[in-house]
LODO-832449 format. One record per residue (C-alpha): residue in three letters; y, z, x. Coordinates in pm, 1 decimal. Example, Ala and Ser with C-alpha at 12.3 -4.5 7.8 and 13.67 -1.06 7.14 Angstrom:
! LODO-832449
{"Ala", {-450.0, 780.0, 1230.0}}
{"Ser", {-106.0, 714.0, 1367.0}}
This chain:
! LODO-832449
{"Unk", {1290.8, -4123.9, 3216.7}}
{"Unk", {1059.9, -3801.1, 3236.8}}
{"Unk", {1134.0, -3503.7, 3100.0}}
{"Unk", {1185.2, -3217.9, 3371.7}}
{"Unk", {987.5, -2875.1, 3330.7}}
{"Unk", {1006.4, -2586.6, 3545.7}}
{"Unk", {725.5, -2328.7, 3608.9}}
{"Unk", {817.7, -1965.9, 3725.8}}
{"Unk", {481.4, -1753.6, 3788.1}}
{"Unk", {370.9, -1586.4, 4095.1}}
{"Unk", {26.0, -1700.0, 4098.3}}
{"Unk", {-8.6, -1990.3, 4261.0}}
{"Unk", {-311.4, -2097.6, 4114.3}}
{"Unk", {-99.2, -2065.7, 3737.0}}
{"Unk", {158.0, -2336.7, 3938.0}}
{"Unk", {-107.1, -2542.7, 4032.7}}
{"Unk", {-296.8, -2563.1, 3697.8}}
{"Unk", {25.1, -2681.3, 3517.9}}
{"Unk", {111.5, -2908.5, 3801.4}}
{"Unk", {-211.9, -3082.9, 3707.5}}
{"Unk", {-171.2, -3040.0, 3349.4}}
{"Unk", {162.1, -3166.1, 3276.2}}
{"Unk", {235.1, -3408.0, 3527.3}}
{"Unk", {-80.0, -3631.4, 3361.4}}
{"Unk", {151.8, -3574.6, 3038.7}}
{"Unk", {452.0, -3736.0, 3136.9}}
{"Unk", {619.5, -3427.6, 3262.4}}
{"Unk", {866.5, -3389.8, 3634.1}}
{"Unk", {696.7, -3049.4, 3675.7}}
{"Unk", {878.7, -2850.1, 3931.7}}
{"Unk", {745.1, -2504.4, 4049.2}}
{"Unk", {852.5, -2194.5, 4193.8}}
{"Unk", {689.3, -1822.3, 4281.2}}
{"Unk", {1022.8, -1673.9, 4271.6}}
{"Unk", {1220.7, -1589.9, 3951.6}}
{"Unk", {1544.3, -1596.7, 4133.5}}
{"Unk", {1538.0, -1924.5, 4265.8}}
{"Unk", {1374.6, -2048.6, 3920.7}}
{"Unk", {1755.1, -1901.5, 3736.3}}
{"Unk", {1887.3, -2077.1, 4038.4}}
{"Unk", {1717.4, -2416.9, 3969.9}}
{"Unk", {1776.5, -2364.6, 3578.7}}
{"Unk", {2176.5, -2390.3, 3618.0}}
{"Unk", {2150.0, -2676.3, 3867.4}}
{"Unk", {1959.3, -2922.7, 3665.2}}
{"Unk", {1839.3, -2998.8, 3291.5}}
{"Unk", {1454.9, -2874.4, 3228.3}}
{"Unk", {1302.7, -2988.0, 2873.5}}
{"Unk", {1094.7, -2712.6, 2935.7}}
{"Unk", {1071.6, -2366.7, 3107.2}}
{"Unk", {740.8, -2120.9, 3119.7}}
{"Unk", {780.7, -1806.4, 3257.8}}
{"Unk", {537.1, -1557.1, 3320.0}}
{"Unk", {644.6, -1184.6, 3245.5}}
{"Unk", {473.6, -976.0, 3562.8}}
{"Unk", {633.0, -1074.6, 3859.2}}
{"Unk", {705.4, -851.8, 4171.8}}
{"Unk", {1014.0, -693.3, 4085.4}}
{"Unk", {1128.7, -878.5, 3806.9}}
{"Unk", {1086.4, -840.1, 3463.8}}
{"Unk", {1058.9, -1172.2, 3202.5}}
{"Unk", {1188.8, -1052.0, 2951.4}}
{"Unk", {1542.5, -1061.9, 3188.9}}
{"Unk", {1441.0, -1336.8, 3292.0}}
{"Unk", {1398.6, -1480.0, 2938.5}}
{"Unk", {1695.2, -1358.9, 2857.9}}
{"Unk", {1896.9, -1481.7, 3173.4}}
{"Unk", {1774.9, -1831.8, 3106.2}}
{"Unk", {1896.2, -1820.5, 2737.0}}
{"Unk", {2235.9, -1795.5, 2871.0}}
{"Unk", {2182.0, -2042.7, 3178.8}}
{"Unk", {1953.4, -2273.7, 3022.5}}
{"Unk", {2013.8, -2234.9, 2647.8}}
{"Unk", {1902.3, -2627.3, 2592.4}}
{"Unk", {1533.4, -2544.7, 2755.9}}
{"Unk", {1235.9, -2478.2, 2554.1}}
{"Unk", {1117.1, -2152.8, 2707.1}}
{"Unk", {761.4, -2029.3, 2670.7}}
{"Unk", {639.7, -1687.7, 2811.0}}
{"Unk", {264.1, -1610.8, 2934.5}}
{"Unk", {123.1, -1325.4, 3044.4}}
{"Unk", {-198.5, -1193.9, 3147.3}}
{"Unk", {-101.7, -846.9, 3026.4}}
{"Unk", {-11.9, -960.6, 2676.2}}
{"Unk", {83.1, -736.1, 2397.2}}
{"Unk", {223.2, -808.0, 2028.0}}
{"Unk", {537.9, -594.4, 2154.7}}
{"Unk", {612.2, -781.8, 2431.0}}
{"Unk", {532.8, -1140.7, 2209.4}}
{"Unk", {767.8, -1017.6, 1966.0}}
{"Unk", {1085.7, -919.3, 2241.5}}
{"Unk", {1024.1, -1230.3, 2415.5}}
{"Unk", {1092.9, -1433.2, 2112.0}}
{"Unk", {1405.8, -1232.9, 2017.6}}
{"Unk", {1522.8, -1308.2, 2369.3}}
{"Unk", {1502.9, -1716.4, 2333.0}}
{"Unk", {1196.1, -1764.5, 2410.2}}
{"Unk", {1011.4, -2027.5, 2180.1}}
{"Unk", {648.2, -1907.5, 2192.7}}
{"Unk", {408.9, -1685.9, 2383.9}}
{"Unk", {73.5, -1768.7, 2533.5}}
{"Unk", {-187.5, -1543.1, 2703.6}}
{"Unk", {-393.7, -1576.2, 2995.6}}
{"Unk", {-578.5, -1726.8, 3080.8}}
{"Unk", {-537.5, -2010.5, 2900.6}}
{"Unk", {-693.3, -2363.4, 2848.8}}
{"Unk", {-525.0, -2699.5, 2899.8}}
{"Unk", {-563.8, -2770.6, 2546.3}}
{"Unk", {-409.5, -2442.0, 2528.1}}
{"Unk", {-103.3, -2469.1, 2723.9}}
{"Unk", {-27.0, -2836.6, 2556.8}}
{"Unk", {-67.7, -2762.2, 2219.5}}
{"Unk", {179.7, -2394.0, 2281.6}}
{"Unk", {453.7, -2660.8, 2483.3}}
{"Unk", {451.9, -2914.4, 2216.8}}
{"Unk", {499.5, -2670.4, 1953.7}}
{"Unk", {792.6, -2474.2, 2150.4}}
{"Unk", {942.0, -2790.5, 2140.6}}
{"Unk", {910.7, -2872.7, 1781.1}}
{"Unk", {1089.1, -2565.5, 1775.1}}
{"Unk", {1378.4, -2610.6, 1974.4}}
{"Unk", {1442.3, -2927.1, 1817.6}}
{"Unk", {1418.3, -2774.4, 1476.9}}
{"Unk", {1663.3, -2488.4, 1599.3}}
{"Unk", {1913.4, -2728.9, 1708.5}}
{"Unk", {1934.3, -2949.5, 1462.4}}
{"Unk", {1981.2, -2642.8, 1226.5}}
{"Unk", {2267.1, -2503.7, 1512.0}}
{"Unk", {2404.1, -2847.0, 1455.0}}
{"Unk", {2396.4, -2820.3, 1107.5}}
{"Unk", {2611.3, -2540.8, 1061.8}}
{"Unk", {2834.4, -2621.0, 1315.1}}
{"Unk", {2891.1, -2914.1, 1124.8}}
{"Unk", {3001.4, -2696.0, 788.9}}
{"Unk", {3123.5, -2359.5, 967.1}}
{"Unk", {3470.7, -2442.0, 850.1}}
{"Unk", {3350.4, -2489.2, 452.0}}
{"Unk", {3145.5, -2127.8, 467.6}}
{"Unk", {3172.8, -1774.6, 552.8}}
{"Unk", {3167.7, -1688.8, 883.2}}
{"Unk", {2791.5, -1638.5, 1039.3}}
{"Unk", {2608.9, -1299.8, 1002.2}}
{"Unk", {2563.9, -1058.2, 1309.6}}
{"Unk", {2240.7, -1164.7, 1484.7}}
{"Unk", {2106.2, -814.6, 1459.7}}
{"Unk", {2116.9, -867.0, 1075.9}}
{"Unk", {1818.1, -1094.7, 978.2}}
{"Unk", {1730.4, -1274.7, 621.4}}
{"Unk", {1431.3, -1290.0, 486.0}}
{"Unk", {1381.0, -1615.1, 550.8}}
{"Unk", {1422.8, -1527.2, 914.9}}
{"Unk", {1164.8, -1266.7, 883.5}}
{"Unk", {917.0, -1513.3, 715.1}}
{"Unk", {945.8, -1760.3, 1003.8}}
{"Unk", {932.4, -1513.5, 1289.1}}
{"Unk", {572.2, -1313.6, 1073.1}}
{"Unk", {457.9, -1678.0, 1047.3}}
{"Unk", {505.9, -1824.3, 1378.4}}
{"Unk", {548.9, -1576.2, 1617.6}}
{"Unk", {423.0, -1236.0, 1522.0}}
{"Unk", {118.7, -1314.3, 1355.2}}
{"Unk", {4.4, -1567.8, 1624.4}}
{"Unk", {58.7, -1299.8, 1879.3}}
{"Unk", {-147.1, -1064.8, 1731.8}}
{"Unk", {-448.2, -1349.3, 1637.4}}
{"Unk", {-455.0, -1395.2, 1995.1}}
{"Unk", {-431.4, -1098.4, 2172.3}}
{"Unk", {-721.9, -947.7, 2375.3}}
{"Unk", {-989.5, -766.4, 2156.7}}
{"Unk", {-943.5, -457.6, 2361.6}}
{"Unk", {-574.5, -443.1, 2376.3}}
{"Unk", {-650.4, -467.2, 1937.9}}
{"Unk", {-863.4, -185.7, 1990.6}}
{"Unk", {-713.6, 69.4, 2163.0}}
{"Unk", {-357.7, -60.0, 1996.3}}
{"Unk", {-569.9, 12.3, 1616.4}}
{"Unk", {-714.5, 383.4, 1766.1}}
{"Unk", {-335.1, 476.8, 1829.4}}
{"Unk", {-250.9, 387.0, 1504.3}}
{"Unk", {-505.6, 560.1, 1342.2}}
{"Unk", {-402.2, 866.4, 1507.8}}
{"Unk", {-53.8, 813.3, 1461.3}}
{"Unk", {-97.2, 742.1, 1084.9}}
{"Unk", {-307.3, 1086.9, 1119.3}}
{"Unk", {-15.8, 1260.5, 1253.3}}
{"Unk", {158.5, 1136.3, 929.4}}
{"Unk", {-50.1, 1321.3, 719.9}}
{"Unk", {-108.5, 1637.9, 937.9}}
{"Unk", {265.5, 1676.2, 922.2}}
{"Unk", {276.3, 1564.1, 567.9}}
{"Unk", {47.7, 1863.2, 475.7}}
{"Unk", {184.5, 2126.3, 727.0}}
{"Unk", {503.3, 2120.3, 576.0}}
{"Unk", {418.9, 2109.0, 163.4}}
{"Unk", {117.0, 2337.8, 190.4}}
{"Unk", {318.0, 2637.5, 109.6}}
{"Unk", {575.8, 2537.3, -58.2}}
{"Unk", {693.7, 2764.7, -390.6}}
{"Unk", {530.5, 2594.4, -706.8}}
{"Unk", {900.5, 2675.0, -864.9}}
{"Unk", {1041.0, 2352.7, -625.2}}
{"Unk", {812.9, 2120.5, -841.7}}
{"Unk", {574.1, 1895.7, -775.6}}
{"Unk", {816.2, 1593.2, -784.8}}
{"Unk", {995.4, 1824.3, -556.2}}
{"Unk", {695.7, 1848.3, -291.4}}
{"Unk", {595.4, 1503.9, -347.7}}
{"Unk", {902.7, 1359.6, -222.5}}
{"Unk", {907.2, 1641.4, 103.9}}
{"Unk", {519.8, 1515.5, 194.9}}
{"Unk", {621.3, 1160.0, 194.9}}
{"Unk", {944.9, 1218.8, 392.5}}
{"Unk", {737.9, 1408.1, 649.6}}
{"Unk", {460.8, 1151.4, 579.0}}
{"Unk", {675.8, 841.2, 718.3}}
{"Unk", {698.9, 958.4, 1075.1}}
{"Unk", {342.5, 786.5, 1112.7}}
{"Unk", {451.6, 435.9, 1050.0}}
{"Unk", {765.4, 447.8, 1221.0}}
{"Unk", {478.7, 529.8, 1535.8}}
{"Unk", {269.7, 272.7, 1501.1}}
{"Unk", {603.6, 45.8, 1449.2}}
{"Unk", {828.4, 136.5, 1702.1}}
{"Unk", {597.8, 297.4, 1966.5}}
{"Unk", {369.6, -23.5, 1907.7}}
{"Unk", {16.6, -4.1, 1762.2}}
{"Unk", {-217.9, -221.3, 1543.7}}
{"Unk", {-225.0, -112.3, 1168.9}}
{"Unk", {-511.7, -321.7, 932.1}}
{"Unk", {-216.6, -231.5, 632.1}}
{"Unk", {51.3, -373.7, 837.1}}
{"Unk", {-160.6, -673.3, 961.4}}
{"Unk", {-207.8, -822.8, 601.8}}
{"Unk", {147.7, -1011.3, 686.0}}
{"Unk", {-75.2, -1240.9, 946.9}}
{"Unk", {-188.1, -1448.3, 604.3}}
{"Unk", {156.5, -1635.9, 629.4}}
{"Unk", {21.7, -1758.4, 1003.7}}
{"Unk", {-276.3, -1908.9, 870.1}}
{"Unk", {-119.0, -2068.2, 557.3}}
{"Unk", {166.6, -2266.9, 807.0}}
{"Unk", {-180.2, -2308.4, 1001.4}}
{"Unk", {-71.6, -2190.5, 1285.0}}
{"Unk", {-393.1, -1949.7, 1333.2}}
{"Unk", {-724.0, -1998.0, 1078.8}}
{"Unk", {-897.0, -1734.4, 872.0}}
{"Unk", {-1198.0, -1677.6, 1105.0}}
{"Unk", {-961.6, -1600.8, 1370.9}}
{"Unk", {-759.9, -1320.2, 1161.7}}
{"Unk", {-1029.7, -1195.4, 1026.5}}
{"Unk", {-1223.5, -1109.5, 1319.3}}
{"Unk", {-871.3, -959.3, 1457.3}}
{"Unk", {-830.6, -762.0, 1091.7}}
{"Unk", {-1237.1, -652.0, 1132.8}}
{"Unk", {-1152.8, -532.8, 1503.8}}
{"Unk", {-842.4, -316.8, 1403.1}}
{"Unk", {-976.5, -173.9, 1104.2}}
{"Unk", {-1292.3, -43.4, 1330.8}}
{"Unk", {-1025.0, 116.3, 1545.0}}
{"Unk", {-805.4, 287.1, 1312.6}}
{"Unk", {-1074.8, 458.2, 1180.1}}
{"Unk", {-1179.1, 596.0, 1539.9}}
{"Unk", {-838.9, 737.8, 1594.9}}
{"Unk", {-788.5, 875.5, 1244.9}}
{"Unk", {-1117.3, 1054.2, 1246.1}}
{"Unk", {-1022.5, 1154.2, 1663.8}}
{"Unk", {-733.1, 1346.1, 1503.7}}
{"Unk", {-925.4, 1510.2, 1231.4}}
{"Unk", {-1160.3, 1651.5, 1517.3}}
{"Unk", {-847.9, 1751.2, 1670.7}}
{"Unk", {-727.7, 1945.2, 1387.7}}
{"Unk", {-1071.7, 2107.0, 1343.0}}
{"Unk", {-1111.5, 2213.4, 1699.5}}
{"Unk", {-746.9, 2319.8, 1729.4}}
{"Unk", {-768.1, 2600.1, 1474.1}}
{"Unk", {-440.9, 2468.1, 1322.6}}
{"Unk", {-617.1, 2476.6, 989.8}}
{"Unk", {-604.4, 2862.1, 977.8}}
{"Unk", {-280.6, 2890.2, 915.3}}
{"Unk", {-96.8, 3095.4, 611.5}}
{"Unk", {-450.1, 3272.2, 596.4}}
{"Unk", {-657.5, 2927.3, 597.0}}
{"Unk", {-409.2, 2788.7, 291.1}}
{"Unk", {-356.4, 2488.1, 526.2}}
{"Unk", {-730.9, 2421.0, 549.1}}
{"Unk", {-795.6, 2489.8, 152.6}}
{"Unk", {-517.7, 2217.0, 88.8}}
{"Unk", {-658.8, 1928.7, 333.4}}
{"Unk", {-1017.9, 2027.9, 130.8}}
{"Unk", {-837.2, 1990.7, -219.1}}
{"Unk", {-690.9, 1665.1, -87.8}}
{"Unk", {-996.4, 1488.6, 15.5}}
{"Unk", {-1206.0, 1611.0, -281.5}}
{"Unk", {-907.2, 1499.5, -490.1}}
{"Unk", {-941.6, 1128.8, -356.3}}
{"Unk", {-1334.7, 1105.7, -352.0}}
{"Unk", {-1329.5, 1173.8, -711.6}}
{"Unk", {-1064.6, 917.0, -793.7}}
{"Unk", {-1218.2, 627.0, -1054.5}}
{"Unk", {-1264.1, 283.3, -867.6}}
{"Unk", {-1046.6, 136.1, -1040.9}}
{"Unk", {-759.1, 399.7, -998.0}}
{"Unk", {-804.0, 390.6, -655.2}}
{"Unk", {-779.4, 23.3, -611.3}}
{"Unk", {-444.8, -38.8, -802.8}}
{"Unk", {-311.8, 259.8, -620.7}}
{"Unk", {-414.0, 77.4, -326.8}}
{"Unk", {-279.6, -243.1, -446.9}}
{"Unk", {70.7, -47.4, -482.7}}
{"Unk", {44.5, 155.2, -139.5}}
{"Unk", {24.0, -131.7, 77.8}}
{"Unk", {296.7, -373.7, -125.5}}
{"Unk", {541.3, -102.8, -39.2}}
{"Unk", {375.8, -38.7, 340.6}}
{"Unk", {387.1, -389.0, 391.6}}
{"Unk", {774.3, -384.5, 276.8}}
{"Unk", {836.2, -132.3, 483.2}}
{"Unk", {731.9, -302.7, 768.7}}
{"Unk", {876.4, -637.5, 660.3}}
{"Unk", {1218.7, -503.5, 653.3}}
{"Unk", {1152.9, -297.8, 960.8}}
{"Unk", {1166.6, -679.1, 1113.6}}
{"Unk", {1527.2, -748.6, 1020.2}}
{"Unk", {1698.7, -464.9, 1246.8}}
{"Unk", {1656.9, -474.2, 1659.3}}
{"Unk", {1821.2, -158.3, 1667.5}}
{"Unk", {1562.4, 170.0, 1674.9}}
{"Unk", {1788.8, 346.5, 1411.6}}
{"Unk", {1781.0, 34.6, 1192.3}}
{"Unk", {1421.1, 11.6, 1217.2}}
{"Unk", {1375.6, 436.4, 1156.6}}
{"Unk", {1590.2, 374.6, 795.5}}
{"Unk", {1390.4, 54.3, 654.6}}
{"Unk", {1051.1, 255.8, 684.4}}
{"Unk", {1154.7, 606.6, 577.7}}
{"Unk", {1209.2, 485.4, 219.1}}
{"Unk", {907.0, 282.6, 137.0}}
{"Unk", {699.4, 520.7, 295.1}}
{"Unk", {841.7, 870.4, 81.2}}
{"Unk", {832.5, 657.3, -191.0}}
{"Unk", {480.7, 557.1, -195.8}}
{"Unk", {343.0, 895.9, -63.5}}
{"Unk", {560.1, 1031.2, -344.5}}
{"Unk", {451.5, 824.1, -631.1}}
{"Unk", {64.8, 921.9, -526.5}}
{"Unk", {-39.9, 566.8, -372.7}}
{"Unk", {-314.5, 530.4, -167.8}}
{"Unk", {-344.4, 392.4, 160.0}}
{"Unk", {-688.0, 396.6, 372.1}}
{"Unk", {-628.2, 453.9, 706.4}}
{"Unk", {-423.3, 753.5, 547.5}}
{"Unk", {-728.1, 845.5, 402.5}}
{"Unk", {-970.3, 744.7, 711.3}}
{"Unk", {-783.9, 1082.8, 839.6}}
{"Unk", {-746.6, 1294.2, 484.9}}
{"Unk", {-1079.5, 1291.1, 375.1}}
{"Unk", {-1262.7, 1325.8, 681.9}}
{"Unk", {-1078.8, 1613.4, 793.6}}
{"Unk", {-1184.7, 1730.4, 427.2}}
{"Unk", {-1533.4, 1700.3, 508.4}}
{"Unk", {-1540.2, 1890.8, 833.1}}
{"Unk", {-1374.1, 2182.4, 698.5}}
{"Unk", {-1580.1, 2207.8, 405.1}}
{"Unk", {-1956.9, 2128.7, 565.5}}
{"Unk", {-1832.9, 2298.1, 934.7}}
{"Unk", {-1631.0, 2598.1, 857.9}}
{"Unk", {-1739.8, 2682.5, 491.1}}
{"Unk", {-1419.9, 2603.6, 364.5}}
{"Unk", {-1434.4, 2560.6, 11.9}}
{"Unk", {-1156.7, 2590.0, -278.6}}
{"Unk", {-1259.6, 2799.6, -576.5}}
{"Unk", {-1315.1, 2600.5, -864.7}}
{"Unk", {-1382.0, 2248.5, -713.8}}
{"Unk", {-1785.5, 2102.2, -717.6}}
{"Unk", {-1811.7, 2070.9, -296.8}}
{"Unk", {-2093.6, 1843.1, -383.1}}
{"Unk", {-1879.0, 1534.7, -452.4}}
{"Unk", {-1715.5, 1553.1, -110.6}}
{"Unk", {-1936.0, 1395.0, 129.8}}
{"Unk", {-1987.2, 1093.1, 341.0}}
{"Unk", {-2093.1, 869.2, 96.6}}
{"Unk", {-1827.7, 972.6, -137.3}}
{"Unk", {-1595.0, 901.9, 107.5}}
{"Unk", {-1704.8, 524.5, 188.0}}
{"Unk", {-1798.7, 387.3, -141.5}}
{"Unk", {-1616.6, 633.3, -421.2}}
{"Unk", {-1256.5, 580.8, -183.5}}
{"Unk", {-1239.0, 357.3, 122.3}}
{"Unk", {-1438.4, 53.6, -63.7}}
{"Unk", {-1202.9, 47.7, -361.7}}
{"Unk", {-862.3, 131.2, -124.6}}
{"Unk", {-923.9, -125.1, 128.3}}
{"Unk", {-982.7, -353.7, -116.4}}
{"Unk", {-671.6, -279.6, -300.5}}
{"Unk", {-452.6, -251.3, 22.4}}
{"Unk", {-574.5, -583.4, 129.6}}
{"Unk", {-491.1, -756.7, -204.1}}
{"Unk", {-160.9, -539.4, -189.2}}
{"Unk", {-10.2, -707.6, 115.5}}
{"Unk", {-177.2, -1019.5, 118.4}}
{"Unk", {-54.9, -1143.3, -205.2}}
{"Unk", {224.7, -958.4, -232.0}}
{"Unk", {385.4, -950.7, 55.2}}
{"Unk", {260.1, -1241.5, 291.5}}
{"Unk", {197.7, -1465.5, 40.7}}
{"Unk", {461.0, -1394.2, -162.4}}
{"Unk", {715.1, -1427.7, 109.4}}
{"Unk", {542.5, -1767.5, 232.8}}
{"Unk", {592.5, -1936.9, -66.3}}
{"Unk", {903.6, -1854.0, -169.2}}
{"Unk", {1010.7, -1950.1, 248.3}}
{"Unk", {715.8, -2131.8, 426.7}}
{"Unk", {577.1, -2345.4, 168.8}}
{"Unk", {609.0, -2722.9, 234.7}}
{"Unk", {782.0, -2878.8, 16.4}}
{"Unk", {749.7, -3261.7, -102.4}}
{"Unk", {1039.5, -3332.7, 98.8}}
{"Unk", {875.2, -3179.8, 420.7}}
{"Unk", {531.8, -3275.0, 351.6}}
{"Unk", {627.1, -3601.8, 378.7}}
């Protein structure tokens, strides 16, 4: 007998395509352009599989994904979306859904995102089944809003990290420019509130202050949504379950790092122009000058352990950011990492893709220049080869092996049972 899959989309030309696409793969493929007569259909009869598109007049799919998690909780549910966006990937798959796919898409496409949301499911239920099986022999199961790190590994590998290999190149772009700004905010803030602070507090003191005000800018790019190269080192774990390949992530990683530094140097034009840096009689602007010429004339190697550091801890930040749904859970699990890293002295370089060239502005545009410090060292080729070449280098190693790779072999890896 044929497996039964629904379509809910209002495009008819999306109905038709997987009319003709599934039904020469042995699917019953029943269609519908309205999503309440598709929750309808869902409680009336058994579908293997269910794709739903997110945009429809009036509706929203995440309800709808969510809706058919409760009506249809046996159907393999896959999203699509012309619109897409790593957000919306990553809700949909907290709401049941087993994968997301972007239009448009190809037939190969299509099959190969169906057959693998139904892997899935299987997988899921047999592990449902599982524990059902032993639920009287154990403690009783964790609150859903609580997840392990084993949870987190599956959902980087197989869900967030394909998401964000396939998304648009311009949704990556202008996603990476907001970062950049907001990881520019980070340090504006960072620096407006330490700049004047008593010398009897201590430098520990004002270290840990900078990096508390410091963490607001990943808890942007997190929880308003953005695209952060640091952040995006956890997409390693997609390619090593080969979900995604290397070409693929690194053209995404090349794309994002491009854009974070257009929005981190868009905000140090924006503190130029603004006039901010005049405050406390211009102490403000003499401390973003000491700061950049401070990291320009850090060794290479220095900088590229520090890296290695700053982005283990970024990454962590983020990682753990991943086990709460709630905003509040999310706020506490990057606060921490962040003050701690800006605190120890780390160094992270789309921080510094702001730090340094607001640095440079103030010192070559408005004549801003610290007594005692050689203004000679802090220039544009400082800037790229003396700090961003060694920090980039360092923050890549940082999360890569660190974080996604660690995480994917203690989780992910296959095993001799599983590889066979």
């Amino acid at each position: 007998m044929k497996e039964r899959m629904l379509v809910i989309d209002d495009d008819p030309a999306v109905l038709r395509s997987c009319e003709a696409i599934f039904g020469d793969n042995g699917f019953v493929v029943e269609t519908t352009n309205n999503p309440l007569e598709g929750l309808e259909l869902s409680t009336q009869r058994h579908y293997g599989v269910i794709l739903c598109d997110w945009k429809m007049p009036g509706f929203d799919g995440l309800d709808v994904i969510a809706l058919l998690e409760e009506r249809a909780p046996d159907s393999a549910v896959v999203m699509f979306s012309g619109y897409p966006s790593v957000d919306r990937a990553t809700e949909a798959m907290k709401r049941g859904a087993m994968d997301f796919l972007a239009k448009p898409f190809t037939p190969d496409e299509i099959t190969e995102v169906v057959d693998k949301a139904v892997r899935r499911k299987l997988k899921q239920e047999k592990k449902v089944f599982s524990r059902f099986e032993t639920m009287w022999n154990k403690f009783p199961i964790p609150s859903l809003d609580d997840k392990g790190p084993k949870i987190i590994a599956e959902t980087v590998a197989q869900s967030i990290g394909v998401a964000k290999a396939n998304s648009p190149w311009i949704s990556l772009f202008v996603l990476g420019t907001l970062a950049g700004a907001y990881i520019g905010f980070g340090g504006l803030f960072s620096a407006s509130v330490t700049f004047d602070l008593s010398p009897a507090l201590g430098l520990g003191l004002k270290k840990l202050i900078g990096g508390a005000a410091f963490s607001i800018g990943l808890m942007l790019v997190v929880i308003a949504g953005a695209e952060l190269y640091t952040g995006n080192s956890l997409m390693v774990s997609s390619v090593m379950i080969g979900e995604v390949t290397w070409r693929r992530v690194l053209a995404k990683w090349s794309v994002v790092y491009v854009a974070n530094l257009v929005g981190s140097v868009l905000l140090a034009l924006l503190f130029y122009f603004s006039g901010l840096w005049k405050t406390g009689g211009g102490l403000l602007g003499e401390t973003a000058v000491k700061v950049a010429h401070a990291k320009v004339n850090l060794g290479f190697m220095e900088a590229f352990v520090r890296a290695v550091g700053c982005n283990w801890m970024v990454c962590l930040a983020v990682w753990m950011a991943l086990a709460s749904r709630q905003v509040i859970g999310k706020i506490f699990a990057i606060f921490f990492p962040i003050m701690g890293f800006v605190a120890i002295g780390f160094e992270h370089c789309v921080a510094n893709m702001y730090f340094i060239p607001v640095g440079i502005f103030l010192n070559q545009w408005a004549g801003v220049a610290p007594s005692g410090l050689d203004m000679a060292s802090l220039n544009w080729t400082a800037f790229w080869i003396d700090n961003l070449l060694p920090v980039t280098l360092g923050n890549t190693i940082g999360g890569v092996v660190f974080v996604g790779l660690g995480y994917w072999g203690a989780y992910l890896r296959p095993t001799p049972q599983t590889a066979g």
